[in-house]
C-alpha positions in Angstrom: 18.8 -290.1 124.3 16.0 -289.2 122.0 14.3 -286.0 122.3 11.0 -287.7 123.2 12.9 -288.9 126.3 14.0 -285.6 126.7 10.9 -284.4 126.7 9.6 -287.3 129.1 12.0 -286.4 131.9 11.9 -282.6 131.7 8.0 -282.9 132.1 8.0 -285.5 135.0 11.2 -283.8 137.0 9.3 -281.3 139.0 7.0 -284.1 140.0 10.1 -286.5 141.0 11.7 -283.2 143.3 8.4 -282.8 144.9 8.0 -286.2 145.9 11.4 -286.6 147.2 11.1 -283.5 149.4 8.1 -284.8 150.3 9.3 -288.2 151.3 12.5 -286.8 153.0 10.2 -284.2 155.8 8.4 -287.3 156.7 11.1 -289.5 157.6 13.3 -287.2 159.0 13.8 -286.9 162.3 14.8 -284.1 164.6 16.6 -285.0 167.9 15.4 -281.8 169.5 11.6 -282.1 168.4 9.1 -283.0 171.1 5.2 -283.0 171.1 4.0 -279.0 172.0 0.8 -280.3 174.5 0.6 -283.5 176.0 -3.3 -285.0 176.3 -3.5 -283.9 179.2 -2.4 -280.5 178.9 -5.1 -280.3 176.0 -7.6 -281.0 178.1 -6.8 -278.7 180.7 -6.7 -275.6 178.4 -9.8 -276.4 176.8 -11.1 -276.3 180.3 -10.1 -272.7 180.7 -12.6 -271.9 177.4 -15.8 -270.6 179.3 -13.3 -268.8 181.5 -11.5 -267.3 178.6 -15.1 -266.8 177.1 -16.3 -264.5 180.3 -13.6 -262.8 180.5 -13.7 -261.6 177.3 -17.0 -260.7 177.1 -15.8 -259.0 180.5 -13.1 -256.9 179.6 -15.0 -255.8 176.0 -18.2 -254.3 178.0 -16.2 -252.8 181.1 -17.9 -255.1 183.7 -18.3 -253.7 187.1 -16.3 -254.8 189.9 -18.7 -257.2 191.4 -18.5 -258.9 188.5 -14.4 -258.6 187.7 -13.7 -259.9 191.4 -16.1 -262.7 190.7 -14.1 -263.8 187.5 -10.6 -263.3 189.6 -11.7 -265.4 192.1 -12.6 -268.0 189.9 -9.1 -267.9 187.9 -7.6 -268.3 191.5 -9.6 -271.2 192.4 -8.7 -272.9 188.5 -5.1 -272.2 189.6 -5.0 -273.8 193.4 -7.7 -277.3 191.6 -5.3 -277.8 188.6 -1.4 -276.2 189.9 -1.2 -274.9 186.4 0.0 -278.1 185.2 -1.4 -277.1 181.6 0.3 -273.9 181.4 3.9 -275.5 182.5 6.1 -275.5 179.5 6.8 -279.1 178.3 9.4 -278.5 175.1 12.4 -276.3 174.7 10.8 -273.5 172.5 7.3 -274.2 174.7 6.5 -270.7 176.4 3.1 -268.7 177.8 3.8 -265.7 175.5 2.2 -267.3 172.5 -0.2 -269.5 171.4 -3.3 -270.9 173.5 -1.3 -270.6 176.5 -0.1 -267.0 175.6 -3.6 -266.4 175.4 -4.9 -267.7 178.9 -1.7 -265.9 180.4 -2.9 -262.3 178.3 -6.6 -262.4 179.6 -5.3 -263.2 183.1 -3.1 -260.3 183.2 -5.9 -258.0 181.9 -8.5 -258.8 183.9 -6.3 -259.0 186.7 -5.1 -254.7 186.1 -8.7 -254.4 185.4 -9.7 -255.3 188.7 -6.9 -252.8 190.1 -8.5 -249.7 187.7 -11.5 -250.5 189.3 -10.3 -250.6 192.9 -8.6 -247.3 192.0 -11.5 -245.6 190.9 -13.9 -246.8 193.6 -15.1 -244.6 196.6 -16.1 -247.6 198.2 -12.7 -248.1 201.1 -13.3 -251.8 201.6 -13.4 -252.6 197.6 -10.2 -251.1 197.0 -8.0 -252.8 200.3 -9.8 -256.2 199.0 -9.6 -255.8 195.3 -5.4 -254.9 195.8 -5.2 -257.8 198.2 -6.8 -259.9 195.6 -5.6 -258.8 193.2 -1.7 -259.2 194.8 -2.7 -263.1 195.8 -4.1 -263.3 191.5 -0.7 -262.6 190.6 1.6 -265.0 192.5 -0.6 -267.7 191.6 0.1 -266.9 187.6 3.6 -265.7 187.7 5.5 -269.1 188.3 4.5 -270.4 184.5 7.3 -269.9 183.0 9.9 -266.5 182.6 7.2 -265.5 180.1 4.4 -264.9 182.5 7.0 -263.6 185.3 7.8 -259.9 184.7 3.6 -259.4 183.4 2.8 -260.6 187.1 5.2 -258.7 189.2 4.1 -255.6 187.5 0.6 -256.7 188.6 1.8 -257.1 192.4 3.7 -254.4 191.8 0.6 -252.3 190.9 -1.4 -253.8 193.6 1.1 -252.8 196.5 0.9 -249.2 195.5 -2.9 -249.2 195.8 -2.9 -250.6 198.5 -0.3 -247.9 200.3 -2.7 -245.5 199.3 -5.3 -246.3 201.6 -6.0 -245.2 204.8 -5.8 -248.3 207.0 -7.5 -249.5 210.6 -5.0 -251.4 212.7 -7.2 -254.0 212.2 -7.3 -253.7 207.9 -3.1 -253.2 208.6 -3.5 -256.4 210.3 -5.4 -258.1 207.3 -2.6 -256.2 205.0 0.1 -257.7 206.5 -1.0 -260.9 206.9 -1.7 -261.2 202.7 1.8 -259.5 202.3 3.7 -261.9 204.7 2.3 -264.9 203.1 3.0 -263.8 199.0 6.9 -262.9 200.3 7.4 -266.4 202.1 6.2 -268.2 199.0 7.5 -265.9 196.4 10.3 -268.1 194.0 13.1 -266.6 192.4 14.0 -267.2 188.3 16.7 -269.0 189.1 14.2 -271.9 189.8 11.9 -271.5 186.4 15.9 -271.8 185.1 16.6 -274.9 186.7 13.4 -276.6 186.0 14.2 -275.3 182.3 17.7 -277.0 182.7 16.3 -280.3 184.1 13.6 -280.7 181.4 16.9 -280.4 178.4 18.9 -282.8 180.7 16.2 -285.3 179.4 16.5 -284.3 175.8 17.9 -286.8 173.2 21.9 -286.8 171.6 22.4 -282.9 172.1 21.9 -281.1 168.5 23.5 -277.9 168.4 19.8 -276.3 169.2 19.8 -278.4 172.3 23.5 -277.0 173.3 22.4 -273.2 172.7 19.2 -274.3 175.0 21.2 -275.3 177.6 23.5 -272.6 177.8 20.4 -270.6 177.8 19.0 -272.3 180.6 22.5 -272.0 183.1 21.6 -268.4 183.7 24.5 -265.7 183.8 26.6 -268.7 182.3 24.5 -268.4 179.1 25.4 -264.9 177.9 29.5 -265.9 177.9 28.4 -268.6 176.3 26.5 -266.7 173.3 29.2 -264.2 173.0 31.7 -266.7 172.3 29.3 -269.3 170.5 27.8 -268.5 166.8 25.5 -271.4 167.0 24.2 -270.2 170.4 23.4 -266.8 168.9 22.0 -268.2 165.7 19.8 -270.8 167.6 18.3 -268.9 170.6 19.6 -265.3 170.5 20.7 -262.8 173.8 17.2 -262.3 173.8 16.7 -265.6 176.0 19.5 -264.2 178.5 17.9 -260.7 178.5 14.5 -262.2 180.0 16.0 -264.1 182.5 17.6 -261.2 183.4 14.6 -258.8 183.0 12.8 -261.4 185.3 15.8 -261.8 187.8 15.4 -257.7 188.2 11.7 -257.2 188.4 12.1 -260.6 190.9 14.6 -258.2 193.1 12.2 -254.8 193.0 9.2 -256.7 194.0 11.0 -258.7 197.0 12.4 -255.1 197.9 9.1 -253.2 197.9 7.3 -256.0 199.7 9.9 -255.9 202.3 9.4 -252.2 202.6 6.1 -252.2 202.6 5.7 -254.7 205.4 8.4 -252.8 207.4 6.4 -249.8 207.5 3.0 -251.3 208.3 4.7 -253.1 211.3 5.6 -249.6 211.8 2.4 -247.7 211.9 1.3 -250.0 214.8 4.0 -249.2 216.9 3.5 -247.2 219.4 
């Protein structure tokens, strides 16, 4: 080979490896890759823009509680119209602690501990027993996204509870109390079911791919941490992180269920005679 051809094919090699890469990460196809928001999902987040938008503007300038109880209403009535379809993960690595859903599930959380710092600070009685009670129904109607939004959301009702057994209450405000607490503990769901709905979404998944496997180890619960320990793809894939936030959630799930219990039991109490 002459040196001009020499020349010729060490100048136009690069070129030759860029195309081929190029060419090869269009047509190659990955069994475990799915489409992050459907059109419909799209279209419900965008909805949540002015929403987003007013809260921000609401959390930045301190807005009084008028005005914060207002906005949590409103994110309570977008949850009951549209059962939080858009939030609802609908791929494997799909979750509410990042991207645009991450971002509706942040503002949600803050305005909803917000609204409690308010109720805390207010000498007005009847703000702070409707602002905890509100802020306690705000919470279940957010948690049940994904494992993700869980624990953020029990530390809500958590928060709201223990406003709420500050006050001084009426047998007829007890009344009101324990009607709001009695409803939020029969519909509360446990992790276990986030899990399986995880688990039934990978059943559906293409040939499993060793990311696929690691995701459904992950999403059998308890089974998922013999499985890492014992599994190097697991680890490498997914991690004992995913493990550790089901359990995280399956914990703060237990505590909440505990203290509502208690604090139902002793408001039954109070009206005894």
């Amino acid at each position: 080979m002459s040196a001009i051809r020499w020349y010729r094919l060490l100048l136009f090699s690069p070129a030759i490896v860029i195309a081929g890469v190029a060419v090869r990460s269009n047509i190659k196809t990955d069994p475990f890759e799915f489409v992050q928001l459907t059109p419909a999902q799209q279209i419900g987040l965008a909805s949540y823009r002015p929403l987003l938008k007013e809260t921000s503007d609401a959390l930045q300038f301190h807005a009084d509680y008028q005005i914060t109880e207002r906005l949590v209403n409103r994110w309570q009535e977008k949850a009951e119209h549209d059962s939080l379809i858009c939030l609802q993960p609908i791929a494997a690595d799909d979750t509410t602690a990042e991207g645009a859903k991450g971002e509706v599930i942040r503002a949600e959380s803050k305005l909803a501990n917000q609204l409690l710092d308010l109720s805390a600070q207010t000498q007005d009685h009847d703000q702070a027993l409707k602002g905890a009670l509100t802020t306690l129904r705000f919470g279940e109607a957010y948690k049940y996204c994904d494992l993700a939004s869980f624990v953020p959301n029990c530390l809500i009702q958590r928060r709201a509870i223990a406003c709420l057994t500050k006050l001084q209450l009426s047998p007829s405000e007890r009344l009101v109390a324990l009607k709001e607490l009695k409803k939020v503990r029969g519909s509360v769901r446990s992790p276990e079911t986030l899990i399986r709905e995880r688990q039934a979404f990978l059943e559906k998944a293409p040939d499993p791919s060793p990311q696929v496997l690691a995701e459904r180890a992950r999403a059998n619960g308890e089974n998922y941490l013999a499985h890492a320990q014992t599994d190097t793809t697991s680890r490498k894939h997914v991690g004992t992180d995913a493990f550790m936030e089901y359990m995280s959630a399956r914990a703060f799930a237990r505590r909440l269920n505990r203290l509502l219990d208690d604090t139902i039991r002793r408001l039954q109490a109070a009206d005894r005679p």
